[in-house]
N, C-alpha and C positions, 0 to 999 in steps of 0.2 A: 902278612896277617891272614890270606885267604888260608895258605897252606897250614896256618895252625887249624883255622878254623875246619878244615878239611879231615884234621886230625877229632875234632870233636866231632864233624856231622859220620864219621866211620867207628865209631866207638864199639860200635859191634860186632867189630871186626876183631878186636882189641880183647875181647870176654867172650871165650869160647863156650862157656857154662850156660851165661844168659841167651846168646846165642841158639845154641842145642834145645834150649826150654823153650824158646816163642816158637822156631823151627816147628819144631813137635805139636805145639800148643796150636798153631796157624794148618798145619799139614791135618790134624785131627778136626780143625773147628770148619776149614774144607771142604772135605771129605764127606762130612755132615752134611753142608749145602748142596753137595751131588746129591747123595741120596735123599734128603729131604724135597728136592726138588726137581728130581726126576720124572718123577708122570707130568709135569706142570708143562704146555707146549711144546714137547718133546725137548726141555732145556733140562740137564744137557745132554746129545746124545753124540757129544763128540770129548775131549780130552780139555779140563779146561786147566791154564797157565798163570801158574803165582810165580810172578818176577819177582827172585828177591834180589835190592841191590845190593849184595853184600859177597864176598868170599865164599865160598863153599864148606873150605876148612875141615877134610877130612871127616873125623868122626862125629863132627852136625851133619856129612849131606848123607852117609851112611846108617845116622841113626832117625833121621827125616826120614830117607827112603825107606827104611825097612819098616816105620809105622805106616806109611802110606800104604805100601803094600799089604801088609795085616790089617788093618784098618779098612781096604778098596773092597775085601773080598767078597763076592756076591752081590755086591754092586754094577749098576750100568755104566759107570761113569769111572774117571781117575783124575787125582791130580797131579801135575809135571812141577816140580820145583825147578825153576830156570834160575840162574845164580849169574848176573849181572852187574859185578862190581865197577867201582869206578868212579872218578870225578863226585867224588861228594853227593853218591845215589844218581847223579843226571844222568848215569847213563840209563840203567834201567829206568828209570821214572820215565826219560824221554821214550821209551820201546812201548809202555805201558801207553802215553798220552797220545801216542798214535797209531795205536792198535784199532780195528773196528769197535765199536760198541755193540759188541753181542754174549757178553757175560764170559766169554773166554777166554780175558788177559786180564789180570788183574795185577794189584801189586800190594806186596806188603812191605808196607811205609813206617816209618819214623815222624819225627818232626821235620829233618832235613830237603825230601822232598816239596813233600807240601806247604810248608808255613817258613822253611829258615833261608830256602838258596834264593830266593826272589830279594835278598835285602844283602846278600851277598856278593853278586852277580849282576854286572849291569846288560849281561844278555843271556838269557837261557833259552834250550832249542824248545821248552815247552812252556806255557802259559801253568801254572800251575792253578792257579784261579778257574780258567776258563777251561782248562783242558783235562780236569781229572775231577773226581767225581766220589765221595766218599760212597763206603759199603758198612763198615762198622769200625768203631775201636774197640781191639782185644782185651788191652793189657796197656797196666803202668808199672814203673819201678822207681817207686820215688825215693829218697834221700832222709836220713836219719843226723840228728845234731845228737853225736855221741858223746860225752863228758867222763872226764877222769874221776872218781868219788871224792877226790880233794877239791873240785871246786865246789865253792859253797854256792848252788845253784841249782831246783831241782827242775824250775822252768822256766820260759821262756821269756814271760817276764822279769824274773831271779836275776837269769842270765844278762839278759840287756843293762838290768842295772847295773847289774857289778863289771861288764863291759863297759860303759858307760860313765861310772863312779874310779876304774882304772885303769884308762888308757893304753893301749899296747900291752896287758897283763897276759891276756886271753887266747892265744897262738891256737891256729887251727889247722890238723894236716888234711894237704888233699893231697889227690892222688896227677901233681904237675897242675900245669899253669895253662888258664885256656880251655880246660875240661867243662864237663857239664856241671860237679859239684863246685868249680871255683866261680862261674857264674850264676850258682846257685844263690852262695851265700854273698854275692856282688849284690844279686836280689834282695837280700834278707838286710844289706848295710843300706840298701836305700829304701826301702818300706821304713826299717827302724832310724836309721838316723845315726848307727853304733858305728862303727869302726874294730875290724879285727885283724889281729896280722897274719896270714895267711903261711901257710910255711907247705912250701913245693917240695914235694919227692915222686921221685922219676914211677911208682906205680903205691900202691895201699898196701903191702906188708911191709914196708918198715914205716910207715905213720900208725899205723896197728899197735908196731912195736913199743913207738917212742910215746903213743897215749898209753896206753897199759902202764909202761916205765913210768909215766908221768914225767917226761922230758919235756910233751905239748899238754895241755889241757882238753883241746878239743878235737873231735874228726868228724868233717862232714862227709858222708858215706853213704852207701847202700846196707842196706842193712843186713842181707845173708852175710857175710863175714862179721859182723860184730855182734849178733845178738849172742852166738853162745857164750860171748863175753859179759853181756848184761845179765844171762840166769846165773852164771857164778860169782856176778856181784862185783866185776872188776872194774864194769866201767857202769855209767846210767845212759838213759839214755832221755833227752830233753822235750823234743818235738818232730814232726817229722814233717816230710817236706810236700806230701800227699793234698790234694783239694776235700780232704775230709778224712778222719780216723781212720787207720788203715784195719782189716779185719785180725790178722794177727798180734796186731797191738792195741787192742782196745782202749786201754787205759791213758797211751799217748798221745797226748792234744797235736792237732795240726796249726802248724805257724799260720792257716786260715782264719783260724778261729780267732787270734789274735789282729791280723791284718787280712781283712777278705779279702778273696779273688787270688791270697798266694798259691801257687803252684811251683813246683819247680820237680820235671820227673822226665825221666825216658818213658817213652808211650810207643807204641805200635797199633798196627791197625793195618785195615785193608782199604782201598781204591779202588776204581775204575776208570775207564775212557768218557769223559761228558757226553753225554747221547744212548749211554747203554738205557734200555725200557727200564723204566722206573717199577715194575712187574718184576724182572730178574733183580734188583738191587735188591726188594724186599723181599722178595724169595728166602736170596744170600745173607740177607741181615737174619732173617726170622730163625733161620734152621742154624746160624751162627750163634743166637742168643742162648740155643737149649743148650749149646756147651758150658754156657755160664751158670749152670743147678749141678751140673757135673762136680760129685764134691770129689773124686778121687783128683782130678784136672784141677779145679782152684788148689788142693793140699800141694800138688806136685808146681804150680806157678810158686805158691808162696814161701814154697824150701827153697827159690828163688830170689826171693823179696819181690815176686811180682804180685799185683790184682788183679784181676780179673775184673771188665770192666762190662761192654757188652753198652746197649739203648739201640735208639732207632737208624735211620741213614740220616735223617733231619740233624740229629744228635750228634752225630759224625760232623757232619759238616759244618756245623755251630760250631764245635768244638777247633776246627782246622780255621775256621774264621777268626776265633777269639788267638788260637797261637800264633796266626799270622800277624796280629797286630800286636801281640804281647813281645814275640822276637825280634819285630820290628823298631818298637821302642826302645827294648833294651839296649840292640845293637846300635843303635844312633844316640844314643846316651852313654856307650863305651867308648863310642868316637870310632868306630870303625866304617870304612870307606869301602862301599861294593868296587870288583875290580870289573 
């Protein structure tokens, strides 16, 4: 069970697309922080280090690196992408949680570090509570309940009914078993009470296929690969899986709005080492934030299906408290056993 789940907390490893976009999106927002806080106590006047725990993967660390460097220029400062894969993020996270606290190691994190391996893991080499230290959240990528036009369903309540009213009618593709969208909608059978039957294929073009066909009725997905199916009217699209309206879809309700507190999204963000001066976190958050008015940077996340998120260090770390108890629950309600 660990190594499936190994297979979900790596998932970005999996999407070289979404991958390349935070890359980029995290290497820019940065970049930012050098220069933004550069005269501030000579921080920084040395090379500061985003561990990311993930693969490298060819034309992400190629097209990182070369915004960094166009991006550095005339600046005092640079940033080092270090690509630390491995063990379900521990390894990098562990480099990051025992790095000094002086704003030069940081990490850009998931949920897996921070909120999902402490309930996985009955020993980790780092305290993730005590040992890291939020900086900001970037970016989400939340999940869309996509529908064939032949269900008679246009939301989410609709849908529950006639889930509900027909038993096993309702098949929904993900993309394999154990993913983040099949625990998504695990979430969405137990807020609502429904039951749906789930139908596993090995990645999202041939569930793509078989919704369009109308073979399945339903796809729980990301939404860059199905909306140009929704402006040509092939498929609808129900609700989306975001803590509130996503900005590209105005008009679709989030399963919040029906069941508060739902979330269910890949998210990234930034950390640090516990002890780094509370001076540099806010630095790094404040000069972090103005990338989020950047409209050319939200249009290029959201050809993603990502948002742009952005708030305070407080905000951060609220937010990494609520996951950790949120992953927490679930997984002990799936019946999964830390090893």
């Amino acid at each position: 069970m660990i190594r499936i789940w190994s297979r979900v907390l790596n998932i970005l490893e999996e999407d070289a697309v979404k991958k390349r976009a935070l890359l980029l999106f995290a290497t820019y927002a940065m970049l930012m922080a050098v220069s933004s806080t550069a005269g501030a106590q000579a921080y920084p006047n040395k090379p500061i280090r985003l561990v990311v725990p993930y693969d490298a993967g060819g034309p992400t660390d190629t097209l990182a690196r070369a915004a960094a460097q166009k991006a550095s220029e005339g600046l005092p400062g640079s940033v080092l992408l270090d690509f630390k894969p491995g063990a379900s993020t521990i390894i990098g996270a562990d480099i990051v949680a025992k790095s000094a606290p002086d704003g030069y190691t940081l990490l850009l994190t998931t949920a897996a570090a921070v909120a999902v391996n402490q309930h996985l893991f009955k020993q980790l080499p780092y305290n993730p509570e005590k040992d890291l230290t939020g900086v900001i959240k970037l970016a989400t990528n939340p999940y869309g309940i996509f529908a064939h036009p032949s269900v008679p369903a246009s939301s989410l309540k609709e849908l529950l009914a006639y889930a509900k009213a027909n038993p096993g009618k309702l098949n929904v593709g993900l993309p394999g078993e154990n993913t983040p969208t099949h625990f998504a909608l695990k979430q969405l059978e137990f807020a609502s009470g429904t039951q749906f039957t789930a139908v596993q294929y090995k990645g999202n073009a041939q569930a793509l296929t078989d919704v369009l066909g109308n073979r399945i009725e339903l796809m729980l997905s990301s939404p860059v690969i199905m909306l140009p199916h929704v402006k040509t009217g092939k498929l609808k699209v129900i609700a989306m899986t975001a803590a509130k309206r996503v900005p590209y879809l105005p008009d679709v309700p989030a399963i919040s709005e029906t069941y508060p507190g739902f979330e269910a999204a890949t998210w990234f963000g930034v950390v640090a080492p516990t002890g780094t001066p509370r001076s540099i976190l806010t630095a790094l958050n404040s000069s972090m934030n103005k990338l989020m008015s950047d409209k050319a940077a939200s249009e290029r996340l959201e050809s993603f299906g990502m948002i742009m998120e952005g708030g305070s260090v407080d905000d951060m770390n609220a937010y990494i408290k609520r996951e950790t108890e949120s992953w927490g629950a679930l997984i002990k309600r799936l019946g999964i056993k830390p090893e």
